[in-house]
C-alpha beads as a LAMMPS data file, in Angstrom:
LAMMPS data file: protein, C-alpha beads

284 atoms
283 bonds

1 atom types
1 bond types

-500.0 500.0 xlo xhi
-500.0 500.0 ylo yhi
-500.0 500.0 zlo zhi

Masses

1 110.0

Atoms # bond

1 1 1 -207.770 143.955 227.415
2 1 1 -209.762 145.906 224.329
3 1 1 -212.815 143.831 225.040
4 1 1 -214.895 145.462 227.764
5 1 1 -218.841 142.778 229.007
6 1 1 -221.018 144.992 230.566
7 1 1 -224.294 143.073 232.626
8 1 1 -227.396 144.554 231.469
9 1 1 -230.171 145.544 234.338
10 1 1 -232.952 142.586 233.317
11 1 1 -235.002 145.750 232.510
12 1 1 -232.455 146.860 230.000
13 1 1 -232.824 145.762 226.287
14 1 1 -229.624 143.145 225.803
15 1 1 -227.665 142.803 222.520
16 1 1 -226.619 139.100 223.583
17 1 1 -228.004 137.013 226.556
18 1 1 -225.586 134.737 228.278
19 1 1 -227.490 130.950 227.392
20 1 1 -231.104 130.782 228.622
21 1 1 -232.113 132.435 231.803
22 1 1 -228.617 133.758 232.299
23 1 1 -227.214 137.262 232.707
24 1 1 -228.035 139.504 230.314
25 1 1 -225.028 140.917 228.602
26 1 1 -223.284 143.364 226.029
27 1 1 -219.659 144.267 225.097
28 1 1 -217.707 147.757 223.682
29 1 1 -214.357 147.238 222.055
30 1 1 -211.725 149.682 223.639
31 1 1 -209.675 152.003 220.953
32 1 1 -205.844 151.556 220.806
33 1 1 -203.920 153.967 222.806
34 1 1 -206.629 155.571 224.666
35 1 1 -205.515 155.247 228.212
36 1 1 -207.239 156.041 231.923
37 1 1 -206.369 157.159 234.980
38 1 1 -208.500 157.835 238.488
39 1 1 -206.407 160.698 240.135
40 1 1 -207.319 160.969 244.080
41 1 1 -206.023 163.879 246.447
42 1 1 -205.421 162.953 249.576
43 1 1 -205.419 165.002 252.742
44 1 1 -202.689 164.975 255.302
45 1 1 -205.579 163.749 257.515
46 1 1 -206.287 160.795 255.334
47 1 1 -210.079 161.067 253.021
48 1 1 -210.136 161.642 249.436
49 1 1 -211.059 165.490 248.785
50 1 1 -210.330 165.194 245.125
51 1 1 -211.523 162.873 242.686
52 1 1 -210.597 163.279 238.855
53 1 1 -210.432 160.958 236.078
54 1 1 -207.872 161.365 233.419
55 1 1 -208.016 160.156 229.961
56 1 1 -204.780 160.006 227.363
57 1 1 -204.608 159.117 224.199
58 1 1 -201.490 158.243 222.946
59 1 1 -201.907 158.126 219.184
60 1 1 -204.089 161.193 218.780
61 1 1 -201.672 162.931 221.669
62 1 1 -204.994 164.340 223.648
63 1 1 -206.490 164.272 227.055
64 1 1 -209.433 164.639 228.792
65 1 1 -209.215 165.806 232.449
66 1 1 -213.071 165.494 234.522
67 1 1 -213.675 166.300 238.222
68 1 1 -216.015 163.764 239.697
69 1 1 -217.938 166.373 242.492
70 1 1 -216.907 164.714 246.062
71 1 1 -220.514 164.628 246.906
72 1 1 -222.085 162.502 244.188
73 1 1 -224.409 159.932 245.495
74 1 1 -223.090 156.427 244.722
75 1 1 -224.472 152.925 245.695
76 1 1 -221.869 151.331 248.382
77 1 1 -222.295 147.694 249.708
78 1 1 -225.982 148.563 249.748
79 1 1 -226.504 152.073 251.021
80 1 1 -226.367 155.289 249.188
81 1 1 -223.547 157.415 250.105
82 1 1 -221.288 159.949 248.941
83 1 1 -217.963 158.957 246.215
84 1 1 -215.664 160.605 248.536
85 1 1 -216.802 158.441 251.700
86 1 1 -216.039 155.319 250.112
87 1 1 -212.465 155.667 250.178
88 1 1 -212.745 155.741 253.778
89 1 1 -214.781 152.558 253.561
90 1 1 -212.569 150.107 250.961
91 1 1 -209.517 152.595 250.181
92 1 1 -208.646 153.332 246.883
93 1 1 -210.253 150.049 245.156
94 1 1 -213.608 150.885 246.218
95 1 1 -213.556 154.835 244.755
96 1 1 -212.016 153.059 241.484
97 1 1 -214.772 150.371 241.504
98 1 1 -217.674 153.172 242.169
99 1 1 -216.268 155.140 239.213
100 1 1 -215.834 152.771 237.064
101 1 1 -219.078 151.554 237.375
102 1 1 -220.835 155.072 237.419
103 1 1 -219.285 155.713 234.190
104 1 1 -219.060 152.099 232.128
105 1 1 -215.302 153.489 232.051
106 1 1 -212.487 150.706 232.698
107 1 1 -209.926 152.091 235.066
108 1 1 -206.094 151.428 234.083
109 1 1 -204.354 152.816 236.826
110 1 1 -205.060 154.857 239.974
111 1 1 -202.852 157.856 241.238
112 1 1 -203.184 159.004 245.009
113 1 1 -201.214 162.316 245.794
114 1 1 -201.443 164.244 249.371
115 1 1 -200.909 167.113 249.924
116 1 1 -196.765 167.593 250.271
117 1 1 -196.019 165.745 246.943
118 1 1 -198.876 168.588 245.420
119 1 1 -196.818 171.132 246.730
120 1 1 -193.233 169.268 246.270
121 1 1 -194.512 169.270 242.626
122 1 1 -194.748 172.727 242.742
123 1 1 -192.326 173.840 243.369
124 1 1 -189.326 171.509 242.161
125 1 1 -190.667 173.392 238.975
126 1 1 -190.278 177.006 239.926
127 1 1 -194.049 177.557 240.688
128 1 1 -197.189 177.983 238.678
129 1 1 -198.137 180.804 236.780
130 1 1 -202.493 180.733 237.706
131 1 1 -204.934 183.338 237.385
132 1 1 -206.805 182.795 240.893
133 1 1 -210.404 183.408 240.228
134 1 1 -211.135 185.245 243.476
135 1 1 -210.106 186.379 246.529
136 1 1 -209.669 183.720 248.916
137 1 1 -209.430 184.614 252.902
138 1 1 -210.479 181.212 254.546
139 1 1 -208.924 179.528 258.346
140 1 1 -209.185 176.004 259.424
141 1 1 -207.151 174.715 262.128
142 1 1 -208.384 171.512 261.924
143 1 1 -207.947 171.239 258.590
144 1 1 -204.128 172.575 258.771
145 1 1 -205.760 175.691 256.145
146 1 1 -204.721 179.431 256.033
147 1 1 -205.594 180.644 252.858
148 1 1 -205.385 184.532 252.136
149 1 1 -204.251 184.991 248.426
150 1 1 -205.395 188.002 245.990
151 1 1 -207.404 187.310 242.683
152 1 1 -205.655 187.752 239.428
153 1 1 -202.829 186.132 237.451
154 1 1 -199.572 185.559 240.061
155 1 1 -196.750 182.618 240.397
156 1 1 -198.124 180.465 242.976
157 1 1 -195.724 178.284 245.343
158 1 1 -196.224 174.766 246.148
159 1 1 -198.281 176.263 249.809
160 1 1 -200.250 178.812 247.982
161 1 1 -201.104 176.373 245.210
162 1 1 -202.132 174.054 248.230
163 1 1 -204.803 177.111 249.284
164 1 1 -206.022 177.565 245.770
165 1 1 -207.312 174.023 245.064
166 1 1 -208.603 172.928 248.332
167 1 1 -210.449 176.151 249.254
168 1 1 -214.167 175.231 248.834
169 1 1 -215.634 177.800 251.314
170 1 1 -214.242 179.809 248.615
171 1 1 -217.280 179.629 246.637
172 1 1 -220.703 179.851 246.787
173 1 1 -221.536 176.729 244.923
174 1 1 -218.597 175.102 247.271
175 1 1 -217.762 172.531 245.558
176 1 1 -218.618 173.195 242.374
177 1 1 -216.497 176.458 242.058
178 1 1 -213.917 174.381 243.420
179 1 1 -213.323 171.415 240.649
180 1 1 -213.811 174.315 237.820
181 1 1 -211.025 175.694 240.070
182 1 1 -208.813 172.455 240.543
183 1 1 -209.340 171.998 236.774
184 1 1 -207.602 175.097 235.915
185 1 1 -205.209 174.597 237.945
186 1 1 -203.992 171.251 236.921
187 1 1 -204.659 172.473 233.174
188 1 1 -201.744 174.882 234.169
189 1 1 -199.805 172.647 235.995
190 1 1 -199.771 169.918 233.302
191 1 1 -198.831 173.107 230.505
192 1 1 -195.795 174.219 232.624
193 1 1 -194.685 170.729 233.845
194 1 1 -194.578 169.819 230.021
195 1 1 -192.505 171.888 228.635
196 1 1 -189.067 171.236 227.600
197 1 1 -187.491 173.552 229.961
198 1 1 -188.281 170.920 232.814
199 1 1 -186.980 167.575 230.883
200 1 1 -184.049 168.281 233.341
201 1 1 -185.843 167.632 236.435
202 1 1 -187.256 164.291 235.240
203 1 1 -185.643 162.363 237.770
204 1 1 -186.418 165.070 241.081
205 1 1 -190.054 165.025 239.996
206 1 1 -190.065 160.841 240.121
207 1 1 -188.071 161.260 243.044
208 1 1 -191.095 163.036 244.379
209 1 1 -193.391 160.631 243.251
210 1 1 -191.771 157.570 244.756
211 1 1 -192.063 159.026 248.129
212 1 1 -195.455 160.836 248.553
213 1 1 -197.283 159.371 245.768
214 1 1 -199.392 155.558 246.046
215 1 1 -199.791 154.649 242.201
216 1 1 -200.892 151.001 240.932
217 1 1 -198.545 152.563 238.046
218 1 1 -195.406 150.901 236.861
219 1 1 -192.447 153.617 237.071
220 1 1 -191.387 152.820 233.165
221 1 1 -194.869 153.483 232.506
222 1 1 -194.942 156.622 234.257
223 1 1 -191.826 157.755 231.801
224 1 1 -193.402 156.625 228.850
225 1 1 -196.542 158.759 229.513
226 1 1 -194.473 161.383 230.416
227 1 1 -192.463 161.611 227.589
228 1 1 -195.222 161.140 225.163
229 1 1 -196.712 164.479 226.849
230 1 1 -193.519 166.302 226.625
231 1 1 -194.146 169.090 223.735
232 1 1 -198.157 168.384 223.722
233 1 1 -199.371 171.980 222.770
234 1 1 -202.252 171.268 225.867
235 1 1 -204.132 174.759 225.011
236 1 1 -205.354 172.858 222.139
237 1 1 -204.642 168.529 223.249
238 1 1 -206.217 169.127 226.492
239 1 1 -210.277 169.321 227.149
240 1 1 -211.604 169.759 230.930
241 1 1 -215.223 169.014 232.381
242 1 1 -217.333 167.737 235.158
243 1 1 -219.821 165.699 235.919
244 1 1 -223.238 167.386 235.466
245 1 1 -226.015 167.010 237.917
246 1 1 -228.428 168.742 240.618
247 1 1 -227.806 169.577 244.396
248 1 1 -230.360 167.409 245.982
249 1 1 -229.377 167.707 250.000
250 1 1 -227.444 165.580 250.974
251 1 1 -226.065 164.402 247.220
252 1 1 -225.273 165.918 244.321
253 1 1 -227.418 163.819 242.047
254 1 1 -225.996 163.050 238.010
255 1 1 -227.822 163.980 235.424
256 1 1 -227.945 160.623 232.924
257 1 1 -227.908 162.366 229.540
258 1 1 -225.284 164.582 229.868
259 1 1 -222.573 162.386 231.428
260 1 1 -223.689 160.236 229.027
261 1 1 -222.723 163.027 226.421
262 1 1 -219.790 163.424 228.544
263 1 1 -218.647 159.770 228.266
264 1 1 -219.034 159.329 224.837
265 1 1 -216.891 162.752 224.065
266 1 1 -214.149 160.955 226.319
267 1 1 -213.342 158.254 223.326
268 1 1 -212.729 155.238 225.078
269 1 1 -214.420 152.950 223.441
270 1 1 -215.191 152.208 219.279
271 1 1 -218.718 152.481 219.816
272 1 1 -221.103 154.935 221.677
273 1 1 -222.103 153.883 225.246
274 1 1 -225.599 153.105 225.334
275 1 1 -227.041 154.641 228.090
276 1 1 -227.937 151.130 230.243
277 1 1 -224.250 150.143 230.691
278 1 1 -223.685 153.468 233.141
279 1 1 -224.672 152.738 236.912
280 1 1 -225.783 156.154 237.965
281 1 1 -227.628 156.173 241.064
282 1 1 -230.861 158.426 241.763
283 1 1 -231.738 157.853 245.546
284 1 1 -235.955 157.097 245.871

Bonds

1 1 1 2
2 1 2 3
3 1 3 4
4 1 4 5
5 1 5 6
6 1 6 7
7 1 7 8
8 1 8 9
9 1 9 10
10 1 10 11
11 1 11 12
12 1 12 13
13 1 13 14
14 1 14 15
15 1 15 16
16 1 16 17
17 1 17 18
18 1 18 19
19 1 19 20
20 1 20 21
21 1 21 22
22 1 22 23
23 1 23 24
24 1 24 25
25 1 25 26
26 1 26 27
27 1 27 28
28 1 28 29
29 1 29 30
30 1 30 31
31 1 31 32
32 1 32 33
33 1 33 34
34 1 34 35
35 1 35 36
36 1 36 37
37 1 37 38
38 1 38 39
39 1 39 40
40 1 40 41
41 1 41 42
42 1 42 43
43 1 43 44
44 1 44 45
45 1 45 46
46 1 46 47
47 1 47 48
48 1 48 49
49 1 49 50
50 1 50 51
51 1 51 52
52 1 52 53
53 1 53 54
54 1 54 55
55 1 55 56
56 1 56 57
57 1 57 58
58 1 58 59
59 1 59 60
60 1 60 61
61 1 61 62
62 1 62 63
63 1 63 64
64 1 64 65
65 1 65 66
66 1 66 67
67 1 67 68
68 1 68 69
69 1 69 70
70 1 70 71
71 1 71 72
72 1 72 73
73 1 73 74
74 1 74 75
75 1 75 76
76 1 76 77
77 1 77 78
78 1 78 79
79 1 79 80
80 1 80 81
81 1 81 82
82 1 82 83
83 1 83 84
84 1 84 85
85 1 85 86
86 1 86 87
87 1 87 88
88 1 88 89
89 1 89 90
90 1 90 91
91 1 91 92
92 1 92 93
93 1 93 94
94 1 94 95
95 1 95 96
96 1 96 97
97 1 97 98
98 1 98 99
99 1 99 100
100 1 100 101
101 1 101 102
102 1 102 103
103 1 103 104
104 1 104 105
105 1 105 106
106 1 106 107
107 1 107 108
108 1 108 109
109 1 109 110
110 1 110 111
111 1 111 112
112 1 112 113
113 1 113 114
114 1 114 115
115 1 115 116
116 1 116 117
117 1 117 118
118 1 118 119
119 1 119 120
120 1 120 121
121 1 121 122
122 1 122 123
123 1 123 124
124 1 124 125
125 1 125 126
126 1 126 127
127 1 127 128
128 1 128 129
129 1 129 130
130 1 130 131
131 1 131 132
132 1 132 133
133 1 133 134
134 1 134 135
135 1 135 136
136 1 136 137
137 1 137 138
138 1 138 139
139 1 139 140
140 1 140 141
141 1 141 142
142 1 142 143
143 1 143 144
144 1 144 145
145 1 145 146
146 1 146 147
147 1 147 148
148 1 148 149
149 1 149 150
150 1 150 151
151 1 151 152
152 1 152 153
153 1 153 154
154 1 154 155
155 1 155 156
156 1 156 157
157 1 157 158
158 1 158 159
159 1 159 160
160 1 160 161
161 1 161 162
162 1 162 163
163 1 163 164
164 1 164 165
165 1 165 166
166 1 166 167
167 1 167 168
168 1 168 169
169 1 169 170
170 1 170 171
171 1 171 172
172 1 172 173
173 1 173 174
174 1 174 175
175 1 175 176
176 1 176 177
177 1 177 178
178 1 178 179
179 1 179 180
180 1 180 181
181 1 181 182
182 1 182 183
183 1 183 184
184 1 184 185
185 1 185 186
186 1 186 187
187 1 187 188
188 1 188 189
189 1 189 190
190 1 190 191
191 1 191 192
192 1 192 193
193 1 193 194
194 1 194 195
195 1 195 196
196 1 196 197
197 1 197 198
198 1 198 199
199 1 199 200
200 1 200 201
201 1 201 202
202 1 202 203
203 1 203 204
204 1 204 205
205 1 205 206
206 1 206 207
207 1 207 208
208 1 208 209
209 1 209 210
210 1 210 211
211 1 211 212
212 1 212 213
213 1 213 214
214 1 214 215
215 1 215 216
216 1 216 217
217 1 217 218
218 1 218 219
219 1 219 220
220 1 220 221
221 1 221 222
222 1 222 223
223 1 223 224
224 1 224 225
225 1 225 226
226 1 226 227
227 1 227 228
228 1 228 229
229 1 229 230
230 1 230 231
231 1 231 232
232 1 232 233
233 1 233 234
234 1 234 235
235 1 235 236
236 1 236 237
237 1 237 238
238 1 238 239
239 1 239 240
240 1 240 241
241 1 241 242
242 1 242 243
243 1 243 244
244 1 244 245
245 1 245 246
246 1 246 247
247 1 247 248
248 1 248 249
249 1 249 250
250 1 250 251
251 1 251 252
252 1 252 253
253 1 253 254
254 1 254 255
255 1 255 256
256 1 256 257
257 1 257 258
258 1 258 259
259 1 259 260
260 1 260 261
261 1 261 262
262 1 262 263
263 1 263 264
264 1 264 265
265 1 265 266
266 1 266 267
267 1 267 268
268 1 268 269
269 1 269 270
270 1 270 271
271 1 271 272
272 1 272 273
273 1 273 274
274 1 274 275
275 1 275 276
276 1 276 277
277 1 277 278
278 1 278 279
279 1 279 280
280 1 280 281
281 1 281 282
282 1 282 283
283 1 283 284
């Protein structure tokens, strides 16, 4: 459906009201092609550590890759609470409905990946060439986590790729230093998975992603993106960012005008987003 109704806050200035006394209301008109996708990492111990929406369009052959900080302070049945908790609450639906409400963005399809398809992925294409920002020495036990890899450009395996992306004691901003990270990373992943080279291991890599990966994603559909990425020169088609805000304690707290900015650079819709269709949440 192209045709996206948005209900207005009765504070917010309407461009149509639903008959008298009834919800206020305004619509956007979706572009053709332009396609989205909520990507959630999953941990072997169940909780969503990573949460990233992708955007593809088809006609202009670019996409738009933004980490959504785990922490972000979200309204949930009531009570403010963090994006990442809510997947523990109502699963996958109720991270897709918090985003997509955050953002005004309609939500095609969801991807959920843990941990062994990431590295399966990995390495069923020979590795990834990443330059690791820093040096990472970090033990968890509980988490299953023993990460000791060098800084600088190196072929990662599917276990040291693991480290790489889900180290955020890693940095001093944790989390933050992390998506930039994770961003990167898939950036890289995406590049190498793309080329032509790998058109051969097609089938292995859906193999992969029939068995560790939950998708609301048709497989046919899953070809068709991937063979309308195949040959995308992603230095260039591909554009990374996150979603701007402050570190109030316990949230991490969105700053409206630039995911605002942020939205309206995504090009989902005909029109600019006003700013009274996004549901970003400031806790009083």
């Amino acid at each position: 459906d192209l045709h996206v109704e948005f209900e207005l806050d009765p504070d917010d200035l309407p461009e149509q009201a639903d008959g008298e006394g009834g919800t206020k209301k305004m619509s956007l008109n979706r572009r053709k092609g332009v396609y989205t996708c909520l990507l959630l990492g999953v941990a072997d111990q169940g909780g969503s550590d990573t949460i990233m929406l992708g955007v593809f369009d088809t006609e202009a052959k670019t996409s738009s890759l933004i980490s959504i900080p785990r922490d972000t302070v979200v309204l949930y049945n009531g009570s403010y609470c963090k994006i990442n908790a809510t997947y523990s609450y109502g699963g996958v639906g109720a991270v897709v409905q918090s985003v997509s409400k955050m953002l005004a963005v309609p939500i095609d399809y969801y991807v959920t990946v843990n941990t062994r398809a990431f590295r399966d992925i990995v390495d069923e294409i020979g590795g990834v060439y990443f330059d690791v920002p820093r040096d990472m020495n970090y033990d968890d036990p509980v988490g299953g986590l023993s990460i000791h890899i060098n800084q600088g450009y190196q072929l990662l395996d599917g276990k040291k790729a693991e480290g790489v992306v889900r180290c955020r004691n890693c940095y001093p901003d944790a989390d933050v230093g992390r998506s930039a990270t994770q961003r990167a990373f898939l950036a890289a992943l995406a590049k190498q998975t793309v080329t032509l080279s790998n058109v051969t291991k097609v089938t292995s890599l859906i193999n992969i992603l029939n068995e560790y990966v939950e998708s609301d994603m048709a497989l046919n559909t899953m070809v068709y993106f991937g063979t309308q990425a195949v040959g995308m020169d992603l230095d260039t088609a591909m554009s990374t960012g996150s979603l701007e805000g402050t570190w109030i304690s316990p949230y991490w707290v969105l700053d409206d005008a630039s995911v605002l900015e942020l939205v309206n650079g995504l090009g989902i819709y005909e029109e600019q987003v006003p700013a009274s269709v996004l549901k970003i949440v400031h806790p009083q």
